[in-house]
Structure formats: C-alpha cells, structure tokens
N, C-alpha and C positions, 0 to 999 in steps of 0.2 A: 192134527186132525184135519180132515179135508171134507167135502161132500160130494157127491156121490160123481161127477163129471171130473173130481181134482182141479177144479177153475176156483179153490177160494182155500185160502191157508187159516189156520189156527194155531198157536200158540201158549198154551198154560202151564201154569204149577196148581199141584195139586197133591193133598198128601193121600188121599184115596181112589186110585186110577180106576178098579172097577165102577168105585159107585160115580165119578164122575162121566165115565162112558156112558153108563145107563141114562144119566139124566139127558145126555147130547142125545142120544137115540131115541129117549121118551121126550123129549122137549118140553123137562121139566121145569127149566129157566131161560126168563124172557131174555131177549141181547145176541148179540152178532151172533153164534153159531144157532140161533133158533133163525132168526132170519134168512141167514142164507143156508140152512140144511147141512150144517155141517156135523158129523156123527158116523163119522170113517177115521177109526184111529189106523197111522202109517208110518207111525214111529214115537217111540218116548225111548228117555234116559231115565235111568233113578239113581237117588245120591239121598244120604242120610241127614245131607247137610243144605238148610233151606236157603242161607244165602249164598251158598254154591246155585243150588235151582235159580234163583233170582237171576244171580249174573248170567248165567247160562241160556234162560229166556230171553233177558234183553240183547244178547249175542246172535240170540239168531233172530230175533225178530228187524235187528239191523241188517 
C-alpha cells in the first residue's frame, strides 16, 4: 500500500484483505500507515500458506 503521492511504502500480511483495506482507509488503527496516509492498495500476493506470507514480506521489505 502506498499514499496517495506514492512517496511512502507499506508492507503487511494479512488474512482478510478487504477488511484490512477498509480500516487503512477509515484509520481505524493508530501506527505508520495512519500517520503517513497510507490507504492505496497497488499490489498484493495471496498464498494459503502463512509462513510462505511471512517470508515473502521480509523479502521484499529488504
């Protein structure tokens, strides 16, 4: 996810992508994507398997 200029990246796992979108959009939850406005999804993967997600985040977050 990004905000709304694309100047600030995001990274999660999550097992419910709609309602996690909603909450970045309603800034449901306080912490980095409330602060910098982030609430522009521009890409996900899905996989059934959570420590595949896992790895897969710290992969690109490096």
């Amino acid at each position: 996810m990004t905000n709304i200029d694309n100047s600030t990246l995001y990274i999660g796992v999550t097992g419910n992508l709609s309602k996690r979108i909603y909450e970045h959009k309603n800034k449901v939850v306080e912490g980095f994507t409330k602060k910098y406005n982030i609430d522009k999804l521009i890409y996900f993967e899905q996989t059934e398997d959570v420590q595949n997600a896992l790895r897969r985040e710290k992969q690109l977050k490096n």
